[in-house]
N, C-alpha and C positions, 0 to 999 in steps of 0.2 A: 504494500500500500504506500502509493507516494503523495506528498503533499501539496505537487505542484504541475497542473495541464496545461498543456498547448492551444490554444484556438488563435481561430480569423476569422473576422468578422467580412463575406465574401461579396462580389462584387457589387451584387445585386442589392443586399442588405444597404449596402454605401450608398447606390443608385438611387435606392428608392427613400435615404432620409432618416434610415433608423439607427444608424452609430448608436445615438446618446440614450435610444429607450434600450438598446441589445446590453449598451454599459451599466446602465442603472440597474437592470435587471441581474448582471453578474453580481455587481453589488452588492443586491438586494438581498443576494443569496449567500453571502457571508464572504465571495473569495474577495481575496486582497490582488490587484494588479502588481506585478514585480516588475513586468520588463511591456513595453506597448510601443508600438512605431504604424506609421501612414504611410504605405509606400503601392506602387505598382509592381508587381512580376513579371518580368517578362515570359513569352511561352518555354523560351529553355529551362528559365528557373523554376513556372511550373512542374516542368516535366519532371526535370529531379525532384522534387520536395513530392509527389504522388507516382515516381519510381516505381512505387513493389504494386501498382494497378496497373503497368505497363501495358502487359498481356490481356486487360478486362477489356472489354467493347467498348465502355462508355469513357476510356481514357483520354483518346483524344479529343473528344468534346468536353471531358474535364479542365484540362490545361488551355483550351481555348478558352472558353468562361471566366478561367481562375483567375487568365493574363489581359482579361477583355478590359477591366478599370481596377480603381486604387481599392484596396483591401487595409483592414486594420488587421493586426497582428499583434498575440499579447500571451505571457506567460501569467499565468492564476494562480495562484495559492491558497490552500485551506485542507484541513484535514480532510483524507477521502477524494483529495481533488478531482480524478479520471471519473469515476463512478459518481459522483455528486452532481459536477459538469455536463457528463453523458444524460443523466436525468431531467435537469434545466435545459439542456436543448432540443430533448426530446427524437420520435422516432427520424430517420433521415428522409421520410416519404412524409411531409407534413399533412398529406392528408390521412396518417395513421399515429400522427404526435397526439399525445396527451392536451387536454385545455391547457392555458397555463405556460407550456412551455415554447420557447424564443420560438424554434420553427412555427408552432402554429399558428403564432401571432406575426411572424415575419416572413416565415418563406412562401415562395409562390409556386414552387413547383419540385419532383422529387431532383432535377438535375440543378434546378436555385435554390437551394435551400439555409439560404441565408448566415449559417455558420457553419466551422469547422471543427471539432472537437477532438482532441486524441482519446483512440480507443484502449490504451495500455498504460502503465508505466512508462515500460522501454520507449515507445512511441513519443510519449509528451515529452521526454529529453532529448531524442534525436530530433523532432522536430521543433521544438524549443532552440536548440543548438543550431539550425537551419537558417534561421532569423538572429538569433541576439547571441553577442558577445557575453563572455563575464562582465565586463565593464558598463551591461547598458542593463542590469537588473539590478535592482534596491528590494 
């Protein structure tokens, strides 16, 4: 059990104005932000960061999406983090999320589905480590 997840807040989320309620809402839920940056992907840099989906059908349309506009990107902390945060964003088909949770209230479809969340430990460090240095987490 680790104390600290990986997400981004994906293009569409950004597009369509909900940054500050997807923020409020991490908050609300106890995690503390460590590390947070505004930036664009380009498609190579999605490709690597969604890597081990290579071989899935929906990968290139992944990394088209991912690279299409500015994403927020942010390390979480709080006891339980993967498993708490997995819960708060709910299923990844927002039309099968919980009331409640960020997708159901933000995403518009199962390939926009508004955030990214790590599914593991190992994951939310590797992909944590993708994005921030030591030096850009408090």
């Amino acid at each position: 059990m680790s104390n600290r997840t990986f997400t981004m807040i994906k293009p569409d989320a950004v597009r369509n104005g909900h940054i500050g309620n997807i923020l409020q809402m991490i908050n609300a839920a106890g995690f503390r932000i460590i590390a947070m940056k505004y930036l664009k992907i380009s498609k190579q840099q999605a490709e690597k960061f969604y890597e081990v989906h290579s071989e899935r059908p929906f990968y290139g349309e992944l990394t088209e999406f991912m690279s299409s506009g500015p994403i927020v990107a942010a390390i979480l902390e709080k006891d339980n983090a993967v498993a708490d945060f997995r819960t708060l964003i709910g299923a990844t088909n927002p039309a099968q999320a919980e009331e409640g949770t960020i997708r159901k209230k933000y995403a518009t479809s199962l390939g926009e589905n508004a955030v990214h969340g790590s599914d593991s430990d190992e994951n939310a460090a590797i992909e944590g480590n993708f994005f921030f240095s030591g030096l850009e987490r408090f």
